[in-house]
Every structure is written in C-alpha cells, then in structure tokens.
Residue, then its C-alpha position, 0 to 999 in steps of 0.5 A: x569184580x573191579x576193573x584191572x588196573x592196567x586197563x583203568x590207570x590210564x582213565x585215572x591219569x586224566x584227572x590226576x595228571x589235573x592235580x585231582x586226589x585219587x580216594x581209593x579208600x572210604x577212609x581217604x574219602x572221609x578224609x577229603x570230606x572233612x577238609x576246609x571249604x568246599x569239595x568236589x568229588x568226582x566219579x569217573x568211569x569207563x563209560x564213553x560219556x566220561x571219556x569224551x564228555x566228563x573228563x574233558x569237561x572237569x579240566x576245562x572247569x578247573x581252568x577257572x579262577x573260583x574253583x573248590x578248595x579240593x578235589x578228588x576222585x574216586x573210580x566206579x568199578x575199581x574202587x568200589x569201597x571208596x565210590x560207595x561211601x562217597x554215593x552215600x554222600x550224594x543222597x538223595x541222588x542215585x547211584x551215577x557215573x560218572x557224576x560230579x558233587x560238590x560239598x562244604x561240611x559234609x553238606x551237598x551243595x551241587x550234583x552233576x548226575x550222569x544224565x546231566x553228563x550224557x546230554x552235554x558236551x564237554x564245553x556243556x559241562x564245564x560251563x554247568x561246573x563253573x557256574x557251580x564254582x561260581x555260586x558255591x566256591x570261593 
C-alpha cells in the first residue's frame, strides 16, 4: 500500500524545491529518459539514509558546475508504478532506495545503490555524484 501523501510531501519537497522533476507516472519517467543528454534519476525514500545522507547529498551535488541535463525523481513506496519502470532501467542492479542513476540514451552509465548510501555521509555521497557529473555530464 503506498504512502499517504501527507506523510511523504514533505520528503518530496527536499529535491523539488532543488528543482528536481518529480516522475509519478512511467509515462513521465519514459519521457525524462528520452530527453537529450544525460539523466539523472533519483529514488527517494522514507528511509533514515535518504533523509540524512541521500537527500543532502544530491543538493550538494547539484551546486556543481557539470551536472546532468536532467533531473527527476521518483518516490518508492508512493510511486510505485513509476519507481517500477525506472528500476527496470537501472538493470542489472536491484531493486534500491534510495539510489541515484545516471543515464544517456537510455543507457546506464553511473548507479549509486543504497548500500553506497548508507556507508557515506551526505559530503560522501555528493563527492561520489560529482565525480560522476564530471566523468558523464557535460
């Protein structure tokens, strides 16, 4: 059963008050996929590491000056649909959240899984993001 919105706006608030795209159908996650350049999908959670570690993190990242073209979200637990079809992207990883994936064309190209999550702090994590902007974005 998803998450009652009450309970999550506030969670999804963090990264779109970032200017980060929230994807609540596979439709908007098909469509964020097909966009030019690169992607970056992020899984939020209600998880104690996406609060204090994940979400800080990705706004730290994004200070960067190479950085994807895109940005979206989806949130597990609440759009379920949605964070399906983006899992089936992120193959062959598992099932995660929270996780951050980049893409081009559809293609992987970065996964930030949450056991990557979970060993990081926030400064951790938006150092591993940024070396990943650096190396795929621009």
């Amino acid at each position: 059963m998803p998450y009652p919105e009450q309970f999550i706006a506030p969670m999804r608030a963090e990264l779109t008050q970032l200017g980060i795209e929230e994807l609540r159908t596979p439709e908007q996650v098909d469509a964020a996929v097909q966009a030019k350049g690169t992607v970056m999908i992020v899984v939020n959670s209600v998880c104690g590491c996406a609060a204090g570690k994940a979400r800080p993190g990705i706004a730290m990242a994004l200070r960067h000056a190479r950085r994807p073209d895109h940005v979206g979200t989806v949130f597990a637990g609440a759009d379920v649909a949605a964070t399906e079809r983006a899992r089936g992207l992120f193959a062959p990883y598992p099932p995660s959240s929270p996780s951050v994936a980049i893409l081009r064309d559809g293609q992987l190209l970065f996964m930030l899984e949450r056991r990557d999550i979970e060993t990081r702090d926030a400064m951790g994590i938006a150092a591993k993001l940024t070396a990943a902007f650096d190396q795929h974005c621009g």
